[in-house]
Structure formats: structure tokens, C-alpha cells
C-alpha positions as CSV (number, residue, x, y, z in Angstrom):
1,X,165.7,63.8,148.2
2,X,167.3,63.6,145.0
3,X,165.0,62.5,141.8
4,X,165.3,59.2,140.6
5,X,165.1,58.1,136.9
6,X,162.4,55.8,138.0
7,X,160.1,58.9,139.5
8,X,160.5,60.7,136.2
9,X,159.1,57.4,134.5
10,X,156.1,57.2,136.6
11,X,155.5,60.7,136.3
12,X,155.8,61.3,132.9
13,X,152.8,58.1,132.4
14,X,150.3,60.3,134.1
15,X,150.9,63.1,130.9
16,X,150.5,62.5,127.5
17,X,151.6,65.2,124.8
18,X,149.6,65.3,121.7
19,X,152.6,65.2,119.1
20,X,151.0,67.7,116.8
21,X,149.8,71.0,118.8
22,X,151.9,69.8,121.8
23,X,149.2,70.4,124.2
24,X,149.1,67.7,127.3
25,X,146.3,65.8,127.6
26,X,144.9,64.0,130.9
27,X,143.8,60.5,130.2
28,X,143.9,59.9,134.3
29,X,141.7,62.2,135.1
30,X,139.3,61.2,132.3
31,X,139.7,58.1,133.7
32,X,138.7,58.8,137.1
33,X,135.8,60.6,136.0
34,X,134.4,57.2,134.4
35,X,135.3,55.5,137.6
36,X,133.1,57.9,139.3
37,X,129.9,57.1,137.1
38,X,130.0,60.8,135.4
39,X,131.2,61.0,131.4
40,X,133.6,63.0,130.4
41,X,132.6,66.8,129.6
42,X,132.2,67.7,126.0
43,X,135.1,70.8,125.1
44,X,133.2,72.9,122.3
45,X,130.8,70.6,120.5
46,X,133.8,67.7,120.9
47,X,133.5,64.7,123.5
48,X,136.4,63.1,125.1
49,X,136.2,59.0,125.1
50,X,137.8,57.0,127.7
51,X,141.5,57.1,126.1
52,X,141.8,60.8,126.1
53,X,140.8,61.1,122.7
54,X,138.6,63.3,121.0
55,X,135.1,62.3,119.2
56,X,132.9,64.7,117.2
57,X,129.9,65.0,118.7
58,X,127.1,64.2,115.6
59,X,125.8,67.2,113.6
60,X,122.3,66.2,114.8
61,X,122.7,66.6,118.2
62,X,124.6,69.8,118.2
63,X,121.2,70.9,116.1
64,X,119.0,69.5,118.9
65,X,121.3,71.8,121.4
66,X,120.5,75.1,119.4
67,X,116.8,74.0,119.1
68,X,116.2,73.4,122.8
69,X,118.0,76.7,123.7
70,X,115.8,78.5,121.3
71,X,112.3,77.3,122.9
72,X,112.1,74.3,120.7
73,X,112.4,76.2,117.3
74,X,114.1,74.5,114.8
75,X,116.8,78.4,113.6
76,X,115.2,78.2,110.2
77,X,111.6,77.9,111.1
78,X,111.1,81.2,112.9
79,X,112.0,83.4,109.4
80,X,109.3,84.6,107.5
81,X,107.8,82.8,104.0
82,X,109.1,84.9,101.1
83,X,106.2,86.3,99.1
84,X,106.7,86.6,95.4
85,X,105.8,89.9,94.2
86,X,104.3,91.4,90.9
87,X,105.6,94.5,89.3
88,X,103.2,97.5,87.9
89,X,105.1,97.4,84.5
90,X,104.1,101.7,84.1
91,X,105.3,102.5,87.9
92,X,107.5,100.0,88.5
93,X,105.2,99.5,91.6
94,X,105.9,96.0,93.4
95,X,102.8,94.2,95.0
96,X,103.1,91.2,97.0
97,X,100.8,88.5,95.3
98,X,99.3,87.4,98.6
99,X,98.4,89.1,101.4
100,X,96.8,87.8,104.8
101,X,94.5,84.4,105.0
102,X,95.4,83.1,101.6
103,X,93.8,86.2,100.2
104,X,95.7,86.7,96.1
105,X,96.5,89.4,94.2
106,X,93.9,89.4,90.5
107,X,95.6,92.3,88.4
108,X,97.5,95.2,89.1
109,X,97.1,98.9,87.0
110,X,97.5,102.5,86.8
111,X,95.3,105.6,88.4
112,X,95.9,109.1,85.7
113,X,94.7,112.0,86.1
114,X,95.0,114.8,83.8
115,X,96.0,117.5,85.2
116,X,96.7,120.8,82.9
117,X,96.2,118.6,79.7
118,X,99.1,116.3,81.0
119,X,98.3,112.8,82.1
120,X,99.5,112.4,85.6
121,X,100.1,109.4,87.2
122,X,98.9,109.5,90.5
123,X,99.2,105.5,91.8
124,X,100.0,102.1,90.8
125,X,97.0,99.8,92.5
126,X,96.6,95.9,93.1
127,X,92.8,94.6,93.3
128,X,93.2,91.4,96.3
129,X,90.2,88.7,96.7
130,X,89.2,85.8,97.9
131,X,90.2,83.4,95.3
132,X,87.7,80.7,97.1
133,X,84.4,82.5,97.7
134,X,85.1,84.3,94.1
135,X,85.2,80.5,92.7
136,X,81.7,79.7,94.8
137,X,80.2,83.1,93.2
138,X,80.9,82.3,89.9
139,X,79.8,78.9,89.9
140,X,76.5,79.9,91.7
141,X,76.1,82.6,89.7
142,X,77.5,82.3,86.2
143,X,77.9,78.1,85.9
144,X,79.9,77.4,82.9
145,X,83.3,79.4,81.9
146,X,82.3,81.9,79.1
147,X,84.9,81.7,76.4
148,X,85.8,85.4,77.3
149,X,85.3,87.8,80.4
150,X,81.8,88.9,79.9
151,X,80.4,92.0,81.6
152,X,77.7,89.9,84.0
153,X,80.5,88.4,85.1
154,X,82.3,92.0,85.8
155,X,78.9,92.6,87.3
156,X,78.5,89.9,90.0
157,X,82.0,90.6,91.5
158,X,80.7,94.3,91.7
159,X,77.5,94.0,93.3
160,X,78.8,90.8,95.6
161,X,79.2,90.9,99.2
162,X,82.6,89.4,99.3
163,X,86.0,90.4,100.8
164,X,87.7,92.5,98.5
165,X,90.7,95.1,98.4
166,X,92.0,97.7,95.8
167,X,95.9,98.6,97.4
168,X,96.9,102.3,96.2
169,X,100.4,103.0,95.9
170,X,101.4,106.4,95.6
171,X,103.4,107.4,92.5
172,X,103.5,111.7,92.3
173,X,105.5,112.7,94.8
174,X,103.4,116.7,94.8
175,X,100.4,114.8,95.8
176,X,97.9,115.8,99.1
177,X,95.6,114.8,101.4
178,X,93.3,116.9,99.9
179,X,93.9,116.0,96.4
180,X,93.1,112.5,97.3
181,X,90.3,114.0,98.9
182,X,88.3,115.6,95.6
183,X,89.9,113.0,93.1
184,X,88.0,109.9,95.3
185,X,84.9,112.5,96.0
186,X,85.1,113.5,91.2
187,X,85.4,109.0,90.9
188,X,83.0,107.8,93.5
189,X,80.4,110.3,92.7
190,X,81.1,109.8,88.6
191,X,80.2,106.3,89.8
192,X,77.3,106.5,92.1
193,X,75.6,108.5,89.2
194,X,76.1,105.5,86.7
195,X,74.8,103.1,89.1
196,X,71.8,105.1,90.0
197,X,70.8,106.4,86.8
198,X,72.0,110.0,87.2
199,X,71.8,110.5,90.7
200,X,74.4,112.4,92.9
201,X,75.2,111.5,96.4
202,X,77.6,113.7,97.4
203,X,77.0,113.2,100.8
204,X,77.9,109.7,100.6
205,X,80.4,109.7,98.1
206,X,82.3,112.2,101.1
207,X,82.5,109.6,103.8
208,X,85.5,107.3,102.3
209,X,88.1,110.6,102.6
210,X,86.2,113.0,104.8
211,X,87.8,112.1,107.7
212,X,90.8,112.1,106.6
213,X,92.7,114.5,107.9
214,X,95.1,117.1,105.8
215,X,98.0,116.5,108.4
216,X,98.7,113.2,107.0
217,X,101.5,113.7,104.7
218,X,101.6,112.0,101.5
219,X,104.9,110.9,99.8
220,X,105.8,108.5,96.6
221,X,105.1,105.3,98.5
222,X,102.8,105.8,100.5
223,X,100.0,103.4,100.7
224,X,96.1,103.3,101.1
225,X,94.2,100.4,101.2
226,X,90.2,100.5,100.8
227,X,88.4,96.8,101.7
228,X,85.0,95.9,100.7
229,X,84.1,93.7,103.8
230,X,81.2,91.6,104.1
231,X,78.3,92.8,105.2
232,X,78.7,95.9,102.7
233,X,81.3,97.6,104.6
234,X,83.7,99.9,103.2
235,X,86.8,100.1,105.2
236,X,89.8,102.9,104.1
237,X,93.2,102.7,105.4
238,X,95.8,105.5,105.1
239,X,99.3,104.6,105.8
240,X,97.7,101.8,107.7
241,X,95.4,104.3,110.3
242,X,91.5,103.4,109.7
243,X,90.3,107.3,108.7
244,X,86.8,105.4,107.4
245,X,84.4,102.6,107.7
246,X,81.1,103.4,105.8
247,X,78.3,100.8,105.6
248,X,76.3,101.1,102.3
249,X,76.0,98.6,99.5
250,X,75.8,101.9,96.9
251,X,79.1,103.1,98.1
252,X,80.4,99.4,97.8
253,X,79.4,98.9,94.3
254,X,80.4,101.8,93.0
255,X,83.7,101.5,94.7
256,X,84.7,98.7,93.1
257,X,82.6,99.7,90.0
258,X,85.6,102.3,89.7
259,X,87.7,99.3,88.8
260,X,85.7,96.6,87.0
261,X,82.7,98.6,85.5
262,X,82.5,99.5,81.7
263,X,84.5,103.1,82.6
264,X,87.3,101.7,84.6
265,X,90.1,103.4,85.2
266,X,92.6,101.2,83.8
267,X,90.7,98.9,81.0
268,X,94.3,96.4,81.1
269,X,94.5,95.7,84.1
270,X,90.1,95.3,84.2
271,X,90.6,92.7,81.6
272,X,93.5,90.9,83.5
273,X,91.1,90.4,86.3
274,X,88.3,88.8,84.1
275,X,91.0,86.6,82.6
276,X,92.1,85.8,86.4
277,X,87.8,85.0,87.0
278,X,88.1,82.5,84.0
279,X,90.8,80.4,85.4
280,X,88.8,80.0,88.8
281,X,85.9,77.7,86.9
């Protein structure tokens, strides 16, 4: 049967060409999806309305979408909080300024050693404590702010019972386990002596590295972390594997005496953590 003009006419109302991409669009079948009680379906992030046409879906919504298919988290919330970081100006050492629970970073420093009438250095260190239960101590123990740090103040951090941790980052790349060994086993027992009026502990003084084994291999980087934890605990870490956890308030003190006593290894960076004391009154 031959085509009329008038079939063409009725056919041609069922399509509708969108003048600018040319693509035919079905506004009857949209249409009948309406009719049906269903809306139209969405074509990448764009809805269809009841003339064919298309409608941005809202920015909000589209957001909602990506949250629900990721459990509810909103994309930005699952990346972790930047920490600021402060630099050992001699080592170029970074160390983050807080570590875990709230716990802050009070000064940072530099470990030398001489070693054939050259000064060495062996690591760049950051002392971490509890900023909170360092303000109750002082308070408790000192009451007013001195104008200056004052050695009894030095003193009551050393002979405290609260959290604290000296992070070592290795600098001299020729260094080994047992060089780290005898240089903690020469400070802690130079240490012990000054806090006991002469007396040697060797035997004490060896439990912090003893157990550390010479396999572990030492490179510029690498990190050990010894934490004075409450209840006079002395807990070392080496490259993040516990090699010692020693209770003894002696070996505490003089641990930390290393660092804040009237020897300390870096004077600087002792009095930058008696300056950080004074701001907590």
C-alpha cells in the first residue's frame, strides 16, 4: 500500500530531532512511562521531564549518591588529618608535632658522638608528652610560672611517672646494632651513676638494647622509639618491633635524665623544652 503524505505526518510527531546534536528524542515514550506511574530514568546524572527535555539533577544529590555507595562516608572524610611537622635544623630530620591521643611534640635535637676526635652525628631525636598531665604536674608540683626554666622544674619531669617518648632518627648511615648497643649501655650507665651518687648498674643499664638483636639492620632513617610509660615502665621500639620493656624507676629517670638533666646531650633543644614547660602554666 503506497505511503500517504498524511502517514508521514503522523509518524514524523512521534520523533523529535534535537536541532543541535541531531539525536532523536522520544517524548511518547516518556510519556507513557508517566502514564504508567514510574518517572522517567535519569541518563548520567541528567533527568528527563515530561516534555523530553533534559534537567540537571542538583549537585547535592549526585553527592548523596557517591555517599550512599561508599557506606555513608561523605569522599573527603575518609583521608587522613595532615600533621604539621618540625624540622631538626642540624639533620634536616622531620618530626611530626603530634603523635597518637593528642600526645605533642616539646623540642627536637641532636645525638654526637665523637668518634676518632670527629663529632659524629649519630640521630636527630624529638621528646613527645602529654601536654595535659605535664600541665597538672607542674601546677601540683611547681605552682606559679618561674620567670625562666629552672632545674626543679627539669627535675619533676625527670623523676615523674608520666607518659613520655624520646623518637630517634637515625642520621650516619655506617651505624649498627651494636653500636647502638654500647653508645645507650656508655649514656645510661653515665647516667645511673649521676643519679645514684657513683654507682654502676651495668646490669640494668643492659636491659633497654640487650635484646636487641644484631640482625636488625640499621640505615639513615631508621627509627627507635623509647616510652616512659606509667607505672615506671620503659618500653624500646626498633623499627617499630618491642626488643624491651624494663620496669624500674632508676632506669626511667635516668633515661630521660639523658635529655633534661644538667649533662644533656643537646643543651638547645633541653632548654626548648623548659621554655615549652613555661607556656603550660
Amino acid at each position: 500500500m503506497a505511503t500517504t503524505v498524511e502517514d508521514v505526518i503522523a509518524k514524523a510527531e512521534m520523533v523529535e530531532i534535537e536541532p543541535k546534536t541531531g539525536v532523536a528524542l522520544k517524548p511518547q515514550l516518556l510519556k507513557e512511562e508517566k502514564v504508567n506511574g514510574t518517572e522517567p530514568k535519569p541518563m548520567n546524572g541528567v533527568k528527563a521531564d515530561e516534555d523530553g527535555k533534559n534537567e540537571s539533577v542538583p549537585e547535592e544529590k549526585a553527592e548523596a549518591g557517591k555517599e550512599a555507595a561508599n557506606g555513608g562516608v561523605p569522599k573527603d572524610e575518609g583521608k587522613k588529618e595532615e600533621v604539621a611537622v618540625e624540622i631538626e635544623p642540624k639533620t634536616g630530620v622531620s618530626f611530626p608535632v603530634k603523635v597518637e591521643d593528642g600526645k605533642q611534640l616539646n623540642a627536637v635535637g641532636l645525638r654526637k658522638k665523637a668518634i676518632l676526635g670527629l663529632g659524629i652525628k649519630i640521630y636527630g631525636f624529638g621528646i613527645y608528652a602529654d601536654q595535659e598531665k605535664l600541665k597538672d604536674l607542674l601546677k601540683s608540683k611547681i605552682g606559679k610560672a618561674p620567670a625562666k626554666p629552672t632545674k626543679d622544674m627539669y627535675q619533676v619531669v625527670i623523676d615523674s611517672d608520666l607518659w613520655m617518648m624520646v623518637r630517634l632518627v637515625i642520621v650516619y648511615s655506617g651505624l649498627t646494632m651494636s653500636m647502638v648497643r654500647k653508645n645507650f649501655d656508655e649514656g645510661l650507665g653515665a647516667s645511673i651513676k649521676k643519679l645514684t651518687g657513683g654507682r654502676r648498674n651495668d646490669e640494668l643499664s643492659n636491659k633497654v638494647m640487650g635484646a636487641a638483636s644484631d640482625d636488625i639492620k640499621l640505615t639513615s632513617g631508621s627509627v627507635i622509639e623509647i616510652t616512659r610509660l606509667p607505672g615506671y615502665t620503659l618500653e624500646t621500639k626498633v623499627m617499630g618491633e618491642v626488643v624491651s620493656k624494663v620496669e624500674s624507676e632508676l632506669l626511667c629517670r635516668a633515661y630521660i635524665h639523658m635529655y633534661l638533666g644538667d649533662d644533656a646531650f643537646d643543651k638547645d633543644a633541653r632548654e626548648k623544652f623548659g621554655v615549652s614547660l613555661l607556656s603550660l602554666f
